[in-house]
N, C-alpha and C positions, 0 to 999 in steps of 0.2 A: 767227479772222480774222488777214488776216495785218496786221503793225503798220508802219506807217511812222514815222521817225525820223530827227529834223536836229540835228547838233550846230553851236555844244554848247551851243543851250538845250532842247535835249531835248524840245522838244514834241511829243504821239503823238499820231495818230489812227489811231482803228481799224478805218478803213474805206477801202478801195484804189478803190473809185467807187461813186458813188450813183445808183441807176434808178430814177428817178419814172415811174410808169404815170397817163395819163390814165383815170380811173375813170368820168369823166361827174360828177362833181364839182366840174368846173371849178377847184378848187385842192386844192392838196395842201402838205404843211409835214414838213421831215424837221428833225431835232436831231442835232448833230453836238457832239460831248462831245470838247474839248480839254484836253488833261491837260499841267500842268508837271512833270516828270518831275527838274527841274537839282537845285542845291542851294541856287539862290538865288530870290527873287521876280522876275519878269519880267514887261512889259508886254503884253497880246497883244490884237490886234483883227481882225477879217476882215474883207473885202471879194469882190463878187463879181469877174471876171474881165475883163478890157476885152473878149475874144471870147466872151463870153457873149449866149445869145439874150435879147433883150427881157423873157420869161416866166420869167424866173429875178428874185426880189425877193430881197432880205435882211433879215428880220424883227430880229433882234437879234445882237448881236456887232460890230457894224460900229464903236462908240466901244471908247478904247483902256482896259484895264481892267489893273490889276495881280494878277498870279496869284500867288501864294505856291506853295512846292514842293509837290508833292502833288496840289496842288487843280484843278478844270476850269473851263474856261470853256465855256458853250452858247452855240450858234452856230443860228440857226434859217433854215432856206431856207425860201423858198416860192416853188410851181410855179403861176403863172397862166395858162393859155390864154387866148384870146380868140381866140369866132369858128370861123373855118374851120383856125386854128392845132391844133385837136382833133385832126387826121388826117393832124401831121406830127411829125417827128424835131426834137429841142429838144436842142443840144449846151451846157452850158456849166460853168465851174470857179469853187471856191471858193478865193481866194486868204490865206492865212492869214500874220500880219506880227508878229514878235516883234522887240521894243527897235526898232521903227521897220525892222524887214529882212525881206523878202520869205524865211520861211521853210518855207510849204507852201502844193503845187498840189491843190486836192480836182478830178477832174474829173466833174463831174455830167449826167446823161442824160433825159432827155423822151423815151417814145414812147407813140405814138395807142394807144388801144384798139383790138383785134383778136384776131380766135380763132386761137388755137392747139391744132393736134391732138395727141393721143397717142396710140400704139399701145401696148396690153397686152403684144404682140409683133413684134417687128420681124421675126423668121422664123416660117413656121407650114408646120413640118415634120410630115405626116401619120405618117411613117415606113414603114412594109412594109404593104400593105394585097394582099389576094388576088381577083385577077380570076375572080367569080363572076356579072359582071352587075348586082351590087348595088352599093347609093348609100351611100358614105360621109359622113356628115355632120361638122362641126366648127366652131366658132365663136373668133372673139376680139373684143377690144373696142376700140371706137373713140370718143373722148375728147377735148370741147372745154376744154383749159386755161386756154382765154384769159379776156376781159374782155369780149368783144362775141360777139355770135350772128353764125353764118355756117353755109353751105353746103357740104357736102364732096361731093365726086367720087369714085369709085375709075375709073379706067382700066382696062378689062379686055381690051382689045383684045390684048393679047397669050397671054390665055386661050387652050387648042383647047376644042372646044365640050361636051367632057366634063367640063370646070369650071366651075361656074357662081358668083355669089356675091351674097346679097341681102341689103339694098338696096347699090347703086351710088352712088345720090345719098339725100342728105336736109338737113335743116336740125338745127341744135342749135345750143342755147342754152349760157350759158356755166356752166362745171363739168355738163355736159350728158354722159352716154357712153351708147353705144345697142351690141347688138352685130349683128356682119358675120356671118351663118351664110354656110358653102362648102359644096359639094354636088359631091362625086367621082365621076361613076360608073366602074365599076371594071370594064373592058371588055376589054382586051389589057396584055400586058408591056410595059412600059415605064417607064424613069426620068427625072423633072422637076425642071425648076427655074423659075421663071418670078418675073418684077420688075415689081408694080404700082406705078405710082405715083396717090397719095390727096392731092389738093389742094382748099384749102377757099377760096373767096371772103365777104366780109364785104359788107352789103348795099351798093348806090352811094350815096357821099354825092357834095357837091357839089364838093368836092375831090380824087374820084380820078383826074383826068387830071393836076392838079398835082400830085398824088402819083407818079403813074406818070414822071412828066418825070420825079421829083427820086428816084428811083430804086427806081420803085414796082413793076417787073421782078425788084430783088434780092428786093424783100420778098415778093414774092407764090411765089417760089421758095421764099424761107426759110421759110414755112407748107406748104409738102407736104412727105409723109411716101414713105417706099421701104420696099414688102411687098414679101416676097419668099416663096412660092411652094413649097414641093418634095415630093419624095415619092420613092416604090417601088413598082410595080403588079408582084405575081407572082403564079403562077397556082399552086393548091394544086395536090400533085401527089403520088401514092405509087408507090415503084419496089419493085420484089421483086431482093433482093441475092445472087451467093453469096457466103456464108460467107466464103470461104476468098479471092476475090480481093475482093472487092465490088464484082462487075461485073454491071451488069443482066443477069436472071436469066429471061428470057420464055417458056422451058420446062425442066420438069423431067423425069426418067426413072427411073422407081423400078427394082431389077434385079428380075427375073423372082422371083416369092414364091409359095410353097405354099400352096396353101386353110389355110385357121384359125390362119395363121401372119401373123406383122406387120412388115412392114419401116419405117424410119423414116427421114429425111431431114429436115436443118435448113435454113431459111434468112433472109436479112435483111430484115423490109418495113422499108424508109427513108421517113418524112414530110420530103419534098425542097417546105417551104413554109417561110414564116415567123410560123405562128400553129398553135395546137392545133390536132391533127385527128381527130375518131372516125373508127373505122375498123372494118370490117363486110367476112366473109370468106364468100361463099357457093361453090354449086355452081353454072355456068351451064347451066341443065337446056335450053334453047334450040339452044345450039351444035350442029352437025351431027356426027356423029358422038362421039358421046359414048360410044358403047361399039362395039365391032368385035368380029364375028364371035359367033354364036346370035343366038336369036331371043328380045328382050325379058328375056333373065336364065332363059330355061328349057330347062334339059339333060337329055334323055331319050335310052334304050339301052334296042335292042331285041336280042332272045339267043333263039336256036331250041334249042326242049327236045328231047325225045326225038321218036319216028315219030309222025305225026298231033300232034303238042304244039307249043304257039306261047303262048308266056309273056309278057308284058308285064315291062318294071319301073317301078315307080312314079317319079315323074317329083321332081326335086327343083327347089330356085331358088336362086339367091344374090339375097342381099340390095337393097334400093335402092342409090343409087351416094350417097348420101346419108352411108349406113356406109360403105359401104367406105373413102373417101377424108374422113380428120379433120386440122381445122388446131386446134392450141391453143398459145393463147389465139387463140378464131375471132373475137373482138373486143375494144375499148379504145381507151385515147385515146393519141397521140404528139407528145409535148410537140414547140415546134419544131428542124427538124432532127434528131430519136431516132433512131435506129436498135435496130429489137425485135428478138430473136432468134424464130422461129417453130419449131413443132415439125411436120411433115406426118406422115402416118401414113394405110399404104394397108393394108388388112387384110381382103382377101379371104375370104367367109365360100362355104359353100353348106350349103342347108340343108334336110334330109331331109324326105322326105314324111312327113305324119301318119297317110297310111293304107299299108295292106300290112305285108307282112315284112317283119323289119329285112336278111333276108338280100339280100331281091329290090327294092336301094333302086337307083337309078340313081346313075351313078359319074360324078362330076365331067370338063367336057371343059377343054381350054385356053382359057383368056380372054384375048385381049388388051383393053384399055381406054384411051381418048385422053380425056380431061374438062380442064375449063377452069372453071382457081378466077378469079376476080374481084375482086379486093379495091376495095371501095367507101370512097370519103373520104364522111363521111355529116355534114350540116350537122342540127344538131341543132334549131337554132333555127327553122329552115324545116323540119324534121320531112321531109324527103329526102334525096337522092344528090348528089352531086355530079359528072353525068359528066367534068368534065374532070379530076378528078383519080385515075379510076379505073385501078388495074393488072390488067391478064389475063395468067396464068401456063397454059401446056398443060401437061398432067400424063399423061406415058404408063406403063401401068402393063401387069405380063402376069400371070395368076392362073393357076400350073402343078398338075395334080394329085398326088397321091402314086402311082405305076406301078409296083409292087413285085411280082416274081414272083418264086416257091420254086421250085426243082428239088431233089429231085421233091415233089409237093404233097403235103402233111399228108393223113392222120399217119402218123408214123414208127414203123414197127416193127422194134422191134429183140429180139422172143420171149423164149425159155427162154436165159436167160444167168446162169451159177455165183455166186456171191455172192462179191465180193472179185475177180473177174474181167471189166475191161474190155472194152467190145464199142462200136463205133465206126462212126458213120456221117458222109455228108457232104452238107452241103445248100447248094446255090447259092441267093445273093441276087442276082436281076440288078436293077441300077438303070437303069429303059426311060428316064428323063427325059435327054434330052440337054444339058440347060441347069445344071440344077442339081446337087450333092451330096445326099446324105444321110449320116448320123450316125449311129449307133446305139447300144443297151446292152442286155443282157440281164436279167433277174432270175436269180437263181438258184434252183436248183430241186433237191431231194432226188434224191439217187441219178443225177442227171445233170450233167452240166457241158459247159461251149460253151467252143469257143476260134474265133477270140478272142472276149473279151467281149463288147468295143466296139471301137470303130473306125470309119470313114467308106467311103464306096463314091464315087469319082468319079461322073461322068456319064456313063451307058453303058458302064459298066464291071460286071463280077461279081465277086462277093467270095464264098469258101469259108469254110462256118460249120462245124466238128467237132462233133459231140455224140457225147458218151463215155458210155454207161449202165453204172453201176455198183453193182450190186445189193447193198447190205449188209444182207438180210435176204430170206426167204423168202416169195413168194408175187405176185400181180400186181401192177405197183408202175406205174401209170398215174398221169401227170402234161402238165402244160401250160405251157409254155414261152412267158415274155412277152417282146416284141423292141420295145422303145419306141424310136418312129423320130422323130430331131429333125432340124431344121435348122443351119444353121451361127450362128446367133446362139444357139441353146440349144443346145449342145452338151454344157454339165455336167449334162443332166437337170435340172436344178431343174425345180420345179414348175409348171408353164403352157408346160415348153420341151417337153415330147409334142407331134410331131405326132399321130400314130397308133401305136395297138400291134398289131401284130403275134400271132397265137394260133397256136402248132405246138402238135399232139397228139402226146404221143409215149405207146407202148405198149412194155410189158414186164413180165416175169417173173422172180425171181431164184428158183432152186432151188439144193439142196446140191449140191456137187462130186462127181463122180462119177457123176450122173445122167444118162440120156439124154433127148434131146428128141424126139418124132416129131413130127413135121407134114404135113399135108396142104395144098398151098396156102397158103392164109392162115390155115385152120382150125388151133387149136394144141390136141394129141392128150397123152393124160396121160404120165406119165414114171415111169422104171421104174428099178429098181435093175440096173445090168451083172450080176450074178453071177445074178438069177434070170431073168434074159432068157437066156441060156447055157446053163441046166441045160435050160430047153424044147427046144432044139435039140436037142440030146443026145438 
């Protein structure tokens, strides 16, 4: 507390004003503790104030007393009302008199009993709440400090009608707190602020018009309180990102990919809200168009055999569009504002009939594909969707087959050729796809050799394969040439990078030097030494 001090008898007190509350007591008695602080003994007595109200007494201190250094003197007030005095403001001072001299002013207060409120909070900031239709609830407390019971008010009129707040009114008693629950419903964007004011009245006595004369206006002012109101209403919402710029992303486009091959593409789902959000990635099996071009996933080819012959091929499908089109991670949760990176994956399957020959299967046609991923904001707690924050991405896709033709078609025969002596054919690979590359590599194989090995074939273009038969040893030396055909993402071969392989027959013979070969056609005729072929002539 802070200390007051008069030189130079140094008398303290330790108190800068005194507030008596009317209790319902009708009087009240406060001690005031004077201290000589000098270095000598001085006289000291109080009295109350010539502008003091009537209801200010002075119990003791009023004769004049000698203090020694150190020591206090007590001074006792007493507060009397009388009457309808209960229900007004009591001004008055203690006047305090050392060696006969007007050395301290106390000045002391009287007021009525009356409630006073308090708020727990003066702001009741909801903060980011997400407009899904639902009710926000919140509370705080509302608190009679005072001395007397009374009424409070809240003012809501400047509420809109999606805020509500219960109760408005009520009564409380004193040290009384009850709370206010608010009720938000959470309907459109928008940001608020709003200023209630909470005023309380004390029941009518019989002096509150002379109270209001004598300035019952200030006080009924100084008992109400100022709530104030605010928030954030936004709407949950998930946007699909690219990468690369982070620009909404509303279709994607895979490049044209080979059956049993896999293309991949990334991109960003953004949780553009300010509260967690599960998130749930399907296929919209609804949307029109969902696949283009065949009928329902099944691709049949039909081939005229020989005279009176009409052959069937067994009919293949690709996949549901289920497989073919993968997101991972297809679900989880996105803290506010995250940004996830997504992995897509379109992997065109088709897949052979169970019955017939494997020779007489049906041969994959072109696919194109339009589907529509969905990403679902999923409210867990309501066990559904939530469509206003859902994103639809189009996803076009084209499934090319592999179109590989040999000039001239297996197998090759390359006969009776010397051991140690090269003999060399040449086979065209034409690539019919016009969209795509392919890849390739060969195995290597005894007694033959390809150039080049490997290498790529544009699109629509043909590439010359050499194969070199080189016989180092005598007799049929029949073998089979694998051509594993990749794509441009497997291009080193590794393992799983095979599209298809490829099977050339090749046929041959190595005989000793100096032999001749005879043939008929295709038929290969035995062989004979030069010198005894000669002598028959002869």
């Amino acid at each position: 507390m802070k200390k007051r001090e008069k030189s130079p008898c140094q008398v303290e007190f330790s108190e800068e004003i005194v507030e008596l509350v009317n209790d319902g007591f009708q009087q009240q008695r406060h001690t005031y503790q004077l201290q000589n602080r000098g270095p000598g003994s001085v006289r000291v007595r109080a009295a109350i104030g010539a502008d003091s109200d009537p209801v200010f007494v002075l119990l003791s201190g009023s004769e004049e007393k000698y203090v020694a250094p150190g020591l206090k003197l007590s001074v006792v007030l007493q507060y009397s009302p009388k009457g309808d005095d209960e229900a007004c403001h009591h001004r008055g001072s203690l006047e305090v008199f050392v060696n006969s001299s007007l050395s301290l002013t106390i000045p002391s207060s009287a007021v009525p009993r009356s409630p006073r409120l308090h708020l727990s909070e003066e702001v009741v900031d909801v903060g980011c709440l997400v407009t899904e239709n639902q009710i926000h609830t919140t509370s705080f407390s509302l608190s009679n400090l005072g001395t007397r019971e009374g009424t409070f008010f809240i003012d809501t009129s400047p509420l809109p009608g999606w805020i509500s707040l219960q109760p408005t009114t009520g009564h409380l008693l004193p040290l009384q707190s009850t709370r206010i629950q608010m009720e938000i419903l959470c309907k459109e964007e928008i940001e608020f602020s709003y200023a209630l004011r909470i005023s309380t009245s004390a029941p009518p006595t019989a002096v509150d018009t002379a109270a209001s004369n004598t300035g019952g206006e200030g006080e009924e002012a100084a008992r109400s309180l100022l709530l104030t109101v605010c928030g954030r209403l936004e709407s949950r919402a998930l946007r699909v990102l690219d990468p690369l710029s982070l620009s909404s992303l509303p279709s994607l486009s895979f490049p044209p990919t080979y059956y049993d091959t896999t293309t991949s593409r990334q991109v960003v789902l953004f949780n553009e809200s300010p509260v967690s959000t599960d998130y749930l990635c399907l296929l919209d099996k609804r949307a029109r168009g969902s696949e283009v071009g065949g009928a329902e996933g099944v691709a049949m080819a039909l081939t005229e055999g020989g005279p009176g012959q009409r052959r069937w091929r067994e009919q293949g499908s690709t996949p549901p569009h289920e497989s073919i089109i993968s997101v991972l991670p297809s679900q989880g949760t996105l803290l506010p504002y995250e940004k996830r990176i997504l992995e897509l994956t379109f992997a065109p399957r088709f897949l052979s009939s169970d019955s017939g020959w494997s020779n007489f299967q049906a041969t994959p046609t072109r696919r194109d594909y339009t589907l529509y991923l969905r990403f679902l904001a999923v409210d867990t707690n309501r066990e559904s969707t939530t469509s206003g924050g859902d994103f639809e991405v189009a996803v076009c896709a084209t499934a090319l087959p592999l179109d590989i033709q040999l000039e001239p078609s297996p197998p090759l025969q390359f006969g009776a050729t010397p051991t140690m002596s090269p003999t060399t054919q040449h086979v065209k690979v034409h690539n019919q796809s016009d969209t795509l590359p392919l890849y390739f590599t060969t195995h290597r194989v005894p007694h033959y050799t390809c150039h080049p090995p490997s290498g790529h074939i544009p699109p629509s273009h043909t590439l010359s394969l050499s194969l070199t038969f080189t016989p180092k040893q005598l007799g049929p030396l029949n073998a089979r040439l694998l051509i594993d055909l990749l794509t441009s993402n497997s291009r080193s071969g590794k393992e799983g990078g095979v599209v298809k392989t490829l099977v050339v027959d090749l046929r041959g013979e190595g005989v000793s030097p100096g032999h001749v070969h005879m043939s008929t056609g295709s038929q290969s005729s035995r062989a004979f030494p030069c010198s005894v072929l000669l002598m028959d002539v002869l």
